[in-house]
C-alpha positions in Angstrom: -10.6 -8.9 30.2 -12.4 -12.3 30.4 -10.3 -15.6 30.2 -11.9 -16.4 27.1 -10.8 -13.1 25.5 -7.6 -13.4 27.1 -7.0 -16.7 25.5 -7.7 -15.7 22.1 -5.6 -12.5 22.3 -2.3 -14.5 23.7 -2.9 -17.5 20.8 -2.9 -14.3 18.2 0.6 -12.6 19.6 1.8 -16.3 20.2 1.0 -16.9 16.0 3.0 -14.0 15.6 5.6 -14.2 17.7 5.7 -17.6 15.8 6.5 -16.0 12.5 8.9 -13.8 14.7 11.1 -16.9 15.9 10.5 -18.4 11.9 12.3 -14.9 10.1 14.9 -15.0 13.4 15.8 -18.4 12.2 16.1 -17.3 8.9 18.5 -14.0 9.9 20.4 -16.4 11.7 21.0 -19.2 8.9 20.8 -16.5 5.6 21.8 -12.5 7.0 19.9 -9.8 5.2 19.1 -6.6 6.0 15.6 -7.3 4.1 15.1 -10.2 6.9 16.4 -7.7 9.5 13.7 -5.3 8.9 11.1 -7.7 8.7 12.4 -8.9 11.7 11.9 -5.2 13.4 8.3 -5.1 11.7 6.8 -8.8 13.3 8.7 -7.0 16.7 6.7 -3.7 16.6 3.2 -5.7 15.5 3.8 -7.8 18.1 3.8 -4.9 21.2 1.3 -3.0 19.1 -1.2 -6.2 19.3 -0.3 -6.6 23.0 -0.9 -3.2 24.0 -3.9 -2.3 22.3 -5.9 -5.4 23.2 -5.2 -4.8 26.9 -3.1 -7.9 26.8 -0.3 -6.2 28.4 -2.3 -4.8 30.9 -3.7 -8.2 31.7 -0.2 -9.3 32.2 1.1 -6.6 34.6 -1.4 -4.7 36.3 0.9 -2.8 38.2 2.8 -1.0 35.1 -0.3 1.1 33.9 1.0 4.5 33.5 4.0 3.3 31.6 1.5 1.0 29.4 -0.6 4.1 28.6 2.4 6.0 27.6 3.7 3.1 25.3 -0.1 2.5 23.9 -0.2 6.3 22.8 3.6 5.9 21.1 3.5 2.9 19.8 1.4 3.1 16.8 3.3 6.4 15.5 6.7 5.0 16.5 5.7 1.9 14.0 4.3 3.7 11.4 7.2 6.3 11.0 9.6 3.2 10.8 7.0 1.2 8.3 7.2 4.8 6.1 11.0 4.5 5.8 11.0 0.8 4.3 8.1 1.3 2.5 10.2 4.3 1.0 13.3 2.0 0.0 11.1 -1.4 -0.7 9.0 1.1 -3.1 12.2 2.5 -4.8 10.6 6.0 -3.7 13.6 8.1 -5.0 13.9 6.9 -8.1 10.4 6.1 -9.2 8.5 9.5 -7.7 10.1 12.5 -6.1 6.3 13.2 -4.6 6.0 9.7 -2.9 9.5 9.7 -2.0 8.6 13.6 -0.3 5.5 11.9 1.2 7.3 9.0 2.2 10.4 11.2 4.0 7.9 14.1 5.7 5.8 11.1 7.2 8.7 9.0 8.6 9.8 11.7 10.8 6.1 13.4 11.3 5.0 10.2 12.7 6.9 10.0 15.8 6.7 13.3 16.5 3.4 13.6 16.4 2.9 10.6 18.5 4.9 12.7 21.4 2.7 15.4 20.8 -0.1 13.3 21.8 1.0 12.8 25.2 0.7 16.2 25.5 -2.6 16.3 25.0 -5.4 15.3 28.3 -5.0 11.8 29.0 -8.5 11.5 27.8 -7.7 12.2 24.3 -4.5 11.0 24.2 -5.2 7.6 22.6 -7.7 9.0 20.2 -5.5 11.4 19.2 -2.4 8.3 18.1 -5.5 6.7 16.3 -6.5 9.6 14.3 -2.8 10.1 13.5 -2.3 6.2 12.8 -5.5 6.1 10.6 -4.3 8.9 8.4 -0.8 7.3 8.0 -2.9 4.4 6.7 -4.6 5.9 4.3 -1.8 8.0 2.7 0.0 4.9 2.4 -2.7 2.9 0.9 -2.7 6.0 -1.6 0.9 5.9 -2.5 1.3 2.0 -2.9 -2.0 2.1 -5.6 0.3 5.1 -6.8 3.3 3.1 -7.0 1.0 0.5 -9.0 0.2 3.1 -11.5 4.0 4.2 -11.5 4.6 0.2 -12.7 5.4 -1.7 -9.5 3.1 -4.4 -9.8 3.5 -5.7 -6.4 2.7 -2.6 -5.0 -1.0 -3.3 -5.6 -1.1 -6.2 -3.4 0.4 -4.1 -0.4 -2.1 -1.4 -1.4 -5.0 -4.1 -0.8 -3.1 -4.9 2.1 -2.2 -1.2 3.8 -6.1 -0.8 3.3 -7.0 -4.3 5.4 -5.3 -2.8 8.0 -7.2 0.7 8.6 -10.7 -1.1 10.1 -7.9 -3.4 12.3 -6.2 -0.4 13.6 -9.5 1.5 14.2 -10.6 -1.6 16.0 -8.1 -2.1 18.4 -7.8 1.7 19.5 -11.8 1.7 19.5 -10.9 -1.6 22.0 -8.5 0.2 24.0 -10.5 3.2 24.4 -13.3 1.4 26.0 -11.0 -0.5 28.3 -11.8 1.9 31.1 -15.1 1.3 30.7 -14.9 -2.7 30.6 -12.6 -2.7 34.0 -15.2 -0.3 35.9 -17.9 -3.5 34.6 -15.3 -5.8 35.6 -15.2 -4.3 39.4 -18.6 -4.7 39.8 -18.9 -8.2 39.0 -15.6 -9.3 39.7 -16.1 -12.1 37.6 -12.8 -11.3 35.2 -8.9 -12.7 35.7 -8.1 -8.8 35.1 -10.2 -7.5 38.3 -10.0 -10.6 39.9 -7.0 -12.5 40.9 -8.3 -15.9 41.7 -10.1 -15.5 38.1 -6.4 -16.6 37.0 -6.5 -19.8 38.8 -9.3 -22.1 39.8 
């Protein structure tokens, strides 16, 4: 990772972790579960952003097989938690018993599906959490413009939303897969603060 990339991936989990210290403040001074979860969403997005974007691995070099493990479960672990409150903030039980099925199979699919990805070859490990991520995506995009049609009118804006999200998640596990392949570079030149310690300070 150059210092230029590693600059602008620390400003964009700083901005978050902004809005993460903003809704804390907000827990603090108000107390709502609705805060609370939003709380445990800007928390996940946070890790997910760091991980993915080698970030994390920039940071502490020495923690790699633990970071691979946590890249594979990351993106599951968040979306089967993002499938529960989408469940309740859609009103899934009441409104559609077939979103509120799709809703329930994929909260608990999603985790275990991430573990099943580690026991997969390390190779295709991370491929593997992104295939399963970007399918989570797009059946959620689905049931929010379903949720629309159903009469929840704010549902289309998360459907426009959900569907932003697919080409960023395909992006940063497309980033992360080719991480190998950047660090081998990296080693040859040693011109990076990843391969090269004294790249961190002039």
């Amino acid at each position: 990772m150059s210092m230029l990339e590693l600059v602008i991936w620390s400003m964009a989990a700083g901005a978050m972790g902004l809005v993460f210290l903003f809704n804390l403040a907000e827990l603090l001074s108000v107390g709502s579960a609705a805060i609370l979860r939003g709380l445990g969403y800007h928390l996940l997005s946070i890790a997910f952003v760091m991980l993915l974007s080698g970030l994390a691995q920039a940071l502490w070099p020495s923690t790699q097989e633990v970071l691979q493990v946590a890249q594979v479960l990351i993106g599951p672990l968040a979306n089967g938690l993002g499938n529960h409150w989408a469940r309740g903030w859609l009103s899934a039980r009441q409104r559609d018993s077939l979103m509120d099925a799709a809703l329930r199979l994929a909260t608990w699919v999603q985790p275990a599906a991430g573990l099943g990805c580690l026991v997969l070859p390390q190779a295709q490990q991370l491929p593997a959490a992104a295939a399963v991520c970007l399918l989570n995506s797009a059946l959620g995009c689905w049931l929010m413009l379903r949720g629309f049609l159903l009469g929840d009118r704010l549902a289309l804006g998360m459907a426009v939303a959900t569907g932003l999200t697919i080409p960023a998640i395909g992006g940063l596990y497309a980033l992360t897969a080719a991480w190998p392949t950047w660090a081998r570079r990296c080693r040859r030149s040693r011109r990076c603060a990843w391969c090269s310690p004294t790249a961190w300070w002039p």
